[in-house]
C-alpha positions in Angstrom: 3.3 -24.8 -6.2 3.2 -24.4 -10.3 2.4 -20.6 -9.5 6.3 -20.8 -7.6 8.2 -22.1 -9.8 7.2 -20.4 -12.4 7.6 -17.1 -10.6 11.3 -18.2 -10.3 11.7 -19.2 -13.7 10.5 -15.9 -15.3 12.8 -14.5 -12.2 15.5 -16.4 -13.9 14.9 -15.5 -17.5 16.8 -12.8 -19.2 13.7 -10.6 -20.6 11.4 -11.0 -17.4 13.4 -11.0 -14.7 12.3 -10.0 -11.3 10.9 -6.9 -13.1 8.2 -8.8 -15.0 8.3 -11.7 -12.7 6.7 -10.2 -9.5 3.8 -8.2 -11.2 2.4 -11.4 -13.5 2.5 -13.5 -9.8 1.0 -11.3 -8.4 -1.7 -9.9 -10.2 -1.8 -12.8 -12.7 -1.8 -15.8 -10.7 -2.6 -14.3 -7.2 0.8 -14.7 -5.4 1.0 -12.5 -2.0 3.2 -9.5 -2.8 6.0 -10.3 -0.3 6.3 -14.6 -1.3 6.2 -13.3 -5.5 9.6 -10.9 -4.3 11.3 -13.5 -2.5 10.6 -16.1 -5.2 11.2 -13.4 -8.1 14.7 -12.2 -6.3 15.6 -15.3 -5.8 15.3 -16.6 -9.6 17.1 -13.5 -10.3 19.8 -14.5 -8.2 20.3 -17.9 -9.8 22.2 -17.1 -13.0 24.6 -14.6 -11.9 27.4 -16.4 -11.1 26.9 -19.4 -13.7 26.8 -16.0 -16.4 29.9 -14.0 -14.7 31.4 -17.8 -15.3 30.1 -18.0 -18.4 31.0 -14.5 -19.9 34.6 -15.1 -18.5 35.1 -18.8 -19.9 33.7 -17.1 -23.4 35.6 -14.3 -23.6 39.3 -16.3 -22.6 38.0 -18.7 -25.9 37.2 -15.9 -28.2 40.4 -14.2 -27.4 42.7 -17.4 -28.1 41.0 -18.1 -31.4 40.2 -14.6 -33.2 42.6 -11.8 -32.8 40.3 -9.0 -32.8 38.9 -10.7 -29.7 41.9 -10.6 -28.5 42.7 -6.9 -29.4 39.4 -5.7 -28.0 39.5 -7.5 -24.5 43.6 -6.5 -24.3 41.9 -3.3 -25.0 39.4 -2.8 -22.4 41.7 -4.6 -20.1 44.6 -2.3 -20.6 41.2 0.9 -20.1 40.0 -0.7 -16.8 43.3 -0.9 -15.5 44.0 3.2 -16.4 40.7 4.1 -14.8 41.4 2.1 -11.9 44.8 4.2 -11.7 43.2 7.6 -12.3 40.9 6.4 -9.0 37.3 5.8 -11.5 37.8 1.8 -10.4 34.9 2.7 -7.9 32.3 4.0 -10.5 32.5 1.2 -12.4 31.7 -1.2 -9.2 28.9 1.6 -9.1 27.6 1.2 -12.9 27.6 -2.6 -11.9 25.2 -2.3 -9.4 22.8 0.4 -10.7 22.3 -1.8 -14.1 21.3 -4.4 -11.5 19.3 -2.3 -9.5 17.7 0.0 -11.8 13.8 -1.7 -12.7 13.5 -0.8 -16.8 14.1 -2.8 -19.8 17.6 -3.3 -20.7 18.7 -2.9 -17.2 19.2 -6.2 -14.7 21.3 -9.2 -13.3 21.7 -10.5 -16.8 23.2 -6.8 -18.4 24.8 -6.5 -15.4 27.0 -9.4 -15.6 27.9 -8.3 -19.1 29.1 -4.9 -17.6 31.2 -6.6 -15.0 33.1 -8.4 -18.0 33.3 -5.2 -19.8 35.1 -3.7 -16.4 36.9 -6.8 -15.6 35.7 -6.5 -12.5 36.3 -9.9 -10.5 33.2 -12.6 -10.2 33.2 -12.7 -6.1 33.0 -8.6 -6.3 30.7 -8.4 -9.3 28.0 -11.3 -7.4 28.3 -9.5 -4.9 27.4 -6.0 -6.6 24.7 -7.7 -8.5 22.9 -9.3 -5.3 22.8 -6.2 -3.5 21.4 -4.5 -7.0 18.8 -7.3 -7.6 17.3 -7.2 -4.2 16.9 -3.8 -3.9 15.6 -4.1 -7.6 12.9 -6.2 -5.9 12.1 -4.0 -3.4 11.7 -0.9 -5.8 9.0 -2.8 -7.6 7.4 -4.2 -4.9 6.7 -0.2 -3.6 6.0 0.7 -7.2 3.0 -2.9 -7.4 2.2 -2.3 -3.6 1.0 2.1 -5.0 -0.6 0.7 -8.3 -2.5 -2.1 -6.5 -4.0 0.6 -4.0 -4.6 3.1 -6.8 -6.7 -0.1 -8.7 -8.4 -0.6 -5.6 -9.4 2.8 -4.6 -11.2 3.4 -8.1 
């Protein structure tokens, strides 16, 4: 049970996430591969929206109370909205979920979110975009821990 939670709280923690989540469960504390990816995803899955909410609520303060807030989110407002009319609205959606997707450092739910502020792309579409990223996140290192257990094994 302690080996659970915590797998969802590293899940659910910025520097970890399911990236760094999923290998200490399972070779650390002994978690079965396919309960340490459910657990892991599913701590990554927590903080999306509560951060797409989050980033949103942050950015409409900043921009009432300090005007070069307010010139750089009228900025990339007034960007997103000319890419979206030149037709590049889909790569951004794209970028969205790649970050999410994508198992290194720097990449994940958390940057992800971030992103989706940068491209004002709206919270239902953006959780959405980061859920499909995360999970297959998960599955991309639970192939990549599935080959390196079997190459620790065969020596």
């Amino acid at each position: 049970m302690k080996e659970a939670l915590l797998t969802v709280l590293l899940g659910a923690s910025p520097i970890s996430e399911l990236r760094g989540a999923i290998p200490i469960a399972f070779f650390s504390w002994g978690v079965p591969l396919v309960k340490a990816a459910l657990l892991a995803t599913i701590g990554n899955l927590l903080p999306v929206v509560p951060l797409l909410v989050f980033w949103n609520w942050l950015a409409e303060r900043l921009s009432d109370h300090f005007y070069y807030f307010n010139r750089l989110f009228a900025w990339l407002s007034d960007k997103t909205q000319r890419n979206r009319a030149w037709g590049l609205g889909r790569w951004e959606s794209f970028a969205v979920f790649l970050v999410a997707a994508v198992p290194l450092p720097l990449f994940g739910a958390w940057t992800a979110t971030l992103l989706a502020l940068i491209f004002c792309i709206p919270i239902k579409k953006a959780a959405l975009l980061i859920s499909f990223g995360v999970v297959l996140s998960g599955f991309i290192v639970s192939i990549i821990i599935t080959a390196s257990s079997k190459l620790l094994t065969a020596q």
